[in-house]
C-alpha positions as CSV (number, residue, x, y, z in Angstrom):
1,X,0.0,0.0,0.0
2,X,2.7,2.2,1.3
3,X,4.1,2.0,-2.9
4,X,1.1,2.6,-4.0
5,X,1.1,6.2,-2.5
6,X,4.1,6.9,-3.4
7,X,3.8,6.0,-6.6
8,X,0.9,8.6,-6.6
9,X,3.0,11.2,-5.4
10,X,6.0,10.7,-7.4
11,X,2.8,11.5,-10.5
12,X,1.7,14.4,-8.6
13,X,5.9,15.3,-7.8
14,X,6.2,14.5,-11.8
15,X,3.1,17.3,-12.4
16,X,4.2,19.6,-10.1
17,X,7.8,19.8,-11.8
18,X,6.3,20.2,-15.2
19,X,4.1,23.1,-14.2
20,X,7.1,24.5,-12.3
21,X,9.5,23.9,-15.4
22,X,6.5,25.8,-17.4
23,X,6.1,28.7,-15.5
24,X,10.0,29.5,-15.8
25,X,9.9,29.4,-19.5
26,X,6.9,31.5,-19.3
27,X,9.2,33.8,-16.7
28,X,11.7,33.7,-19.5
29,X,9.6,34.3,-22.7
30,X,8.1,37.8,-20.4
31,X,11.8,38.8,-19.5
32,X,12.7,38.2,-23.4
33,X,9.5,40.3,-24.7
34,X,10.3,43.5,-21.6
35,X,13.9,43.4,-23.2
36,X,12.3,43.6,-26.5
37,X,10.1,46.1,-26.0
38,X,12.2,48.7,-24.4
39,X,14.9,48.1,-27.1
40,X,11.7,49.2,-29.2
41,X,11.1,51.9,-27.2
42,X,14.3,53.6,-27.3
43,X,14.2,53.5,-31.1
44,X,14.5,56.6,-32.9
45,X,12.6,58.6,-35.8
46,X,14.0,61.1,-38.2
47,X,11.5,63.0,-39.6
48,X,11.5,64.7,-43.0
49,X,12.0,68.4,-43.4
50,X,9.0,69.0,-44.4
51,X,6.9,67.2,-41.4
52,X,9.4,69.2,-39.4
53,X,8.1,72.2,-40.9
54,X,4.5,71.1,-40.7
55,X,5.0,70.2,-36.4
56,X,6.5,73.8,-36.2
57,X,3.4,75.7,-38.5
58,X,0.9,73.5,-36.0
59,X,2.3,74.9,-33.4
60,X,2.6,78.1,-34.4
61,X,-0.9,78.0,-35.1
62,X,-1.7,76.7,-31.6
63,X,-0.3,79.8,-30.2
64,X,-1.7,82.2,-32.1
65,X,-5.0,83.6,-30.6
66,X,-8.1,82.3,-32.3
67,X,-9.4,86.3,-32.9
68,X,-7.5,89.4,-34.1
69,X,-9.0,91.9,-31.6
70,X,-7.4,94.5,-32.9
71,X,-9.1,93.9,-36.1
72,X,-12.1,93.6,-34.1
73,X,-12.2,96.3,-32.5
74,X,-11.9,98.7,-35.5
75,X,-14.3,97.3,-37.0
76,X,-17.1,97.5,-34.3
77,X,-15.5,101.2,-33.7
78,X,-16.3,102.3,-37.4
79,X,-20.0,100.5,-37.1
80,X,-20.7,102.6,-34.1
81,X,-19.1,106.0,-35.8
82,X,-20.6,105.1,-39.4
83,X,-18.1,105.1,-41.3
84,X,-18.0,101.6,-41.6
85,X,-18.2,101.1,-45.5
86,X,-19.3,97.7,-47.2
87,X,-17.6,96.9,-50.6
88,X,-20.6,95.1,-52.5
89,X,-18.7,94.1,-55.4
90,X,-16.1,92.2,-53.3
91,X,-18.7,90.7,-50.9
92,X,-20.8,89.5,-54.5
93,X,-17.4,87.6,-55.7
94,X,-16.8,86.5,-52.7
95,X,-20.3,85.0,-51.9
96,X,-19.8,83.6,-55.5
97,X,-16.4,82.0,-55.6
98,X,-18.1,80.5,-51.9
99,X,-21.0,79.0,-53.9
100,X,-18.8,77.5,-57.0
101,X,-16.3,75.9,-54.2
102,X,-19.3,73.8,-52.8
103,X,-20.2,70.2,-54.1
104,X,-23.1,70.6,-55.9
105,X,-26.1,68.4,-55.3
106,X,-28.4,66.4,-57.6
């Protein structure tokens, strides 16, 4: 009887030494893959000249402010004064050149 239950254990001992011999390889593989990925990580990228220019026109874009006050602020002053004069035969091409740039719909 006594063999018996060894012989039961040395299975379960057999079992218990593949799952451990699994787990380190596993261990291993994730070591491997970290190593990997930070040798990925520390890459680098060389961009063209002209995305280069592109990153700095975004940015300069990004700082500019979204109104010209100044702009804004004559204009409201010369509505309030009256002098404020509309040129109709620019706003009529420009209301034109507007409608020719659209899609046009069946």
């Amino acid at each position: 009887m006594v063999s018996e239950i060894q012989g039961s254990n040395s299975g379960i001992v057999q079992s218990a030494n593949n799952n451990s011999s699994q787990v380190s390889q596993k261990k291993v593989d994730d070591t491997k893959k970290a190593e990997a990925s930070t040798s990925v990580a520390s890459s680098s990228v060389n961009l063209t000249q002209t995305a280069s220019s592109l990153q700095a026109l975004e940015k300069s874009i990004a700082a500019a402010p979204e109104v010209d006050q100044q702009k804004v602020d004559a204009v409201r002053k010369a509505i309030n004064e009256g002098t404020y004069k509309v040129d109709s035969e620019r706003t009529a091409t420009k209301l034109i050149d507007f409608d020719t740039a659209l899609p046009k719909q069946s």
